[in-house]
C-alpha positions in Angstrom: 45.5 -12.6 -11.9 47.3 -13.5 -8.5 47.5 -10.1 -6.4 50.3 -9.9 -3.4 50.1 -7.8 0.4 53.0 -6.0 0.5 52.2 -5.4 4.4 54.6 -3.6 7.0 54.9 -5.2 10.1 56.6 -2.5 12.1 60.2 -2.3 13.6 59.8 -5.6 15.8 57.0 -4.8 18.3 53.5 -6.5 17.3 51.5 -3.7 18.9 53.1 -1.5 16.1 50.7 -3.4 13.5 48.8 -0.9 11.9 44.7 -1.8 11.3 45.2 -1.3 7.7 48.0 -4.2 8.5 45.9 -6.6 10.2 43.2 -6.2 7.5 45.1 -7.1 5.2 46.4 -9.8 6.6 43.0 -11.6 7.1 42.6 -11.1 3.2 45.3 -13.4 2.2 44.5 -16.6 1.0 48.5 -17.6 1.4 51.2 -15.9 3.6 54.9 -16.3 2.7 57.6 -16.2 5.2 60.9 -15.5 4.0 63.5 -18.1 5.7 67.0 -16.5 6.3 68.4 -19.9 7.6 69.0 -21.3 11.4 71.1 -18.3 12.5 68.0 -15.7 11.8 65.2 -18.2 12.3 64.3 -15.7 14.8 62.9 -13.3 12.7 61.1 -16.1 11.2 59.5 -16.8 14.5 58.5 -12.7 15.2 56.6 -12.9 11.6 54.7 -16.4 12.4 53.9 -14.7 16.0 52.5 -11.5 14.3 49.9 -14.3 12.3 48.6 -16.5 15.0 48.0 -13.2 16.7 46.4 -11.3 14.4 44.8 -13.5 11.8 41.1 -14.7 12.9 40.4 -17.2 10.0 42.1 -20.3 8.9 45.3 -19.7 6.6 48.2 -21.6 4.5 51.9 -20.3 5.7 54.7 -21.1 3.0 58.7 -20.3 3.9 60.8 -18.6 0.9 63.9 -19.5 1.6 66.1 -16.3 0.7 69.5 -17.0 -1.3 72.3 -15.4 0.4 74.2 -11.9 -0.9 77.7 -12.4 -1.8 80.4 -10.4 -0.7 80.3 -7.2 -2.2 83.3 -5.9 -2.6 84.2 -3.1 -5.0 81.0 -3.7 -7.3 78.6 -2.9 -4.5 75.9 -2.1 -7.2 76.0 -5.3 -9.4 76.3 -7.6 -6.4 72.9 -6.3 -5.3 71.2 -6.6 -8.7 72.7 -10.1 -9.0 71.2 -11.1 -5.9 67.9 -9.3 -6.7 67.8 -11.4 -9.6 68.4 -14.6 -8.1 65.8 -13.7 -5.1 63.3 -12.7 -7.7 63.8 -15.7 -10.0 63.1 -18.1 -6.6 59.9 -16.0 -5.6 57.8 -16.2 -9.2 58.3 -20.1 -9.2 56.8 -19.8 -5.5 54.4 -18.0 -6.7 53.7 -20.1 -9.8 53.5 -23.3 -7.4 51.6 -21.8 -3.9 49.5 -19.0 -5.5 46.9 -19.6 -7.8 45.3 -17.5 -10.2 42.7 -15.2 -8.5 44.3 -15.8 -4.9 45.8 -13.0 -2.9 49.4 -13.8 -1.2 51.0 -11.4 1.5 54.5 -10.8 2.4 55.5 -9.4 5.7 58.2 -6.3 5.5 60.0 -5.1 8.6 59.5 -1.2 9.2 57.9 0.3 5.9 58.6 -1.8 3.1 59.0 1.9 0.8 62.1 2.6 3.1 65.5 0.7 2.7 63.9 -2.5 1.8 64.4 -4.2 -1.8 61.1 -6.0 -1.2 59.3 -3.9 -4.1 62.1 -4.0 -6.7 62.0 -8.0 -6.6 58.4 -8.0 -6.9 58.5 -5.4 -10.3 61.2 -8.0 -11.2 59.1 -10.6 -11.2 56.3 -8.8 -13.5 58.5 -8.1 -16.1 59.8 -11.4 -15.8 56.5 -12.6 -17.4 54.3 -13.5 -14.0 51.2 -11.7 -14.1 50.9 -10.2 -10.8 49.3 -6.9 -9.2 50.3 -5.9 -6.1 49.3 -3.4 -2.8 51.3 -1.7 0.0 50.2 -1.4 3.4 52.8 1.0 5.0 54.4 0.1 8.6 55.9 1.8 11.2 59.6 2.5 9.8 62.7 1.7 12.3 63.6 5.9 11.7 60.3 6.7 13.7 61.0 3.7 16.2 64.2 4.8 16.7 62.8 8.6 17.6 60.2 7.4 19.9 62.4 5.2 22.0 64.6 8.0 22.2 61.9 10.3 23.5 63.1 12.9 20.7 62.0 14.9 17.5 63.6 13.7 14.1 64.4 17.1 13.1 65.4 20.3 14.9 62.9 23.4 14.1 62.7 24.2 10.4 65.5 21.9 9.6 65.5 18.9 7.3 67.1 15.1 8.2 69.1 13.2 5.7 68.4 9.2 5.7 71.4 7.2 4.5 73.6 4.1 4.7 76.3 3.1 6.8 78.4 2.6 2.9 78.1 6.2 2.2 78.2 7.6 6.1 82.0 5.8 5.7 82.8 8.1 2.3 82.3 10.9 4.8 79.4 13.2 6.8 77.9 15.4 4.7 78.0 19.0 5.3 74.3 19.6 5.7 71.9 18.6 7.2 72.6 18.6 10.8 70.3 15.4 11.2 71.5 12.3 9.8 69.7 8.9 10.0 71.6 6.1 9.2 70.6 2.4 8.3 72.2 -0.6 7.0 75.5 0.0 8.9 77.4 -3.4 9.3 80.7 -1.7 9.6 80.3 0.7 12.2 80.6 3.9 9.9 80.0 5.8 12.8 83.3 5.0 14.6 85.2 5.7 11.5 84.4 9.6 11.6 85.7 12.5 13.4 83.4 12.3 16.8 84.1 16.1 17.9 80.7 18.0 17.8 78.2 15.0 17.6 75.8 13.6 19.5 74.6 10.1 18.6 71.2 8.4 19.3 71.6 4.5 18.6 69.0 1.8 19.2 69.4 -2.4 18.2 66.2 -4.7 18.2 63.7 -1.6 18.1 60.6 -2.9 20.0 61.5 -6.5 20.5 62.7 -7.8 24.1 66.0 -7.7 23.2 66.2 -4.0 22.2 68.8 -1.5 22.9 69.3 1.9 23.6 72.7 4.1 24.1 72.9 8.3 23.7 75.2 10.6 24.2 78.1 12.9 22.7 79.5 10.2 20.0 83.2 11.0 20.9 82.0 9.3 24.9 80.1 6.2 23.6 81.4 5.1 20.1 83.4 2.8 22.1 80.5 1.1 24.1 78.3 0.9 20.9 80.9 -1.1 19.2 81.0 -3.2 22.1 77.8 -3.5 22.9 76.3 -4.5 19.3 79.5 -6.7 18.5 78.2 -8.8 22.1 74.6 -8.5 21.2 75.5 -9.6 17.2 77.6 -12.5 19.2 75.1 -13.3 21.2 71.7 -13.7 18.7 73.4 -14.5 15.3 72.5 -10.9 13.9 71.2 -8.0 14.4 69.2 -4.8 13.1 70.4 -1.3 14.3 69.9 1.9 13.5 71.2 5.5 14.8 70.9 9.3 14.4 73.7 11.1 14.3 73.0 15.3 14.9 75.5 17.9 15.5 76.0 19.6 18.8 
């Protein structure tokens, strides 16, 4: 039976590679490197880097080249599965083709692939699709506790619990509880959509790479420069991965 890695990577930073990570790593027979095309090749290059650093044995790299999302529109749900489908159907002929029977593959995950990644649902996909496969998970270091870190502050306040969420459902409004609220996956700015008055926001781009980010304070003082900051920095790279904490006052 061929048997995949699942292995978090961390938020961007190599030092954030776990041991568990790097041993697993030097297991794999084969590591596959998801290809978002030219204007993302960069995170291409952050995953090869994290090999020929850590891996101390000879080893086969392929690129998955990743089909692209449509727009979603009003069907937000069956979008995503469409595309989940489509990713899953190009990874089990991969893995018919560059992984054979008995061989151990790995796929590299940004942050903790159990947290806002689809990563695992293509993979169950492509078992019931008729591929035997078995699979492990190495967890990483998530973007949530990258984001606290840089920010030299506790998740939660005292007794209190945090809410982790998308930008999609921050826009339908904040919720009333908690008073912590994690956001991800924000590529309309939800944050600047919502009444600012009694929240203090904690933003962060490009956790632990060069290139990272940082802006804090009361959101109603720097929604403004957020927007204009990440829509330069976006401009600037060809993408980018952000994440903030909004917490009331």
């Amino acid at each position: 039976m061929r048997k995949l890695l699942i292995i978090g990577i961390g938020a961007g930073d190599p030092d954030q590679m776990t041991v568990q990570a790097i041993a697993a790593l030097n297991r794999a027979d084969v590591i596959f490197l998801p290809d978002k095309g030219q204007e993302k090749a960069a995170l291409r290059h952050l995953r090869e880097a994290i090999c020929a650093r850590f891996i101390e044995k000879p080893f086969r790299s392929v690129t998955m080249e990743t089909p692209r999302r449509a727009e979603a529109g009003d069907d937000y749900r069956g979008v995503v599965d469409d595309w989940h489908a489509r990713i899953a159907a190009s990874y089990a002929a991969l893995f018919r083709q560059e992984l054979a029977e008995g061989q151990t593959g790995a796929l590299l995950v940004w942050g903790d692939p159990a947290l806002y990644d689809s990563t695992l649902r293509i993979v169950e996909r492509v078992r019931a699709g008729g591929l035997a496969l078995d699979w492990e998970v190495i967890p990483g270091i998530s973007s949530v506790q990258a984001l606290a870190a840089r920010h030299r502050i506790p998740l939660n306040r005292i007794g209190e619990p945090v809410l982790i969420t998308t930008g999609r459902k921050l826009a339908e409004g904040l919720p009333q509880a908690p008073d912590g609220v994690v956001v991800m996956l924000d590529g309309e700015q939800a944050f600047a959509k919502i009444a600012p008055e009694g929240l203090e926001i904690f933003w962060g781009a490009y956790l632990g790479t060069p290139d990272e980010i940082l802006i804090a304070g009361p959101l109603a003082t720097v929604s403004d420069e957020i927007v204009r900051v990440r829509a330069a920095a976006r401009e600037r790279h060809g993408w980018i991965m952000d994440i903030y904490l909004l917490r009331r006052i």
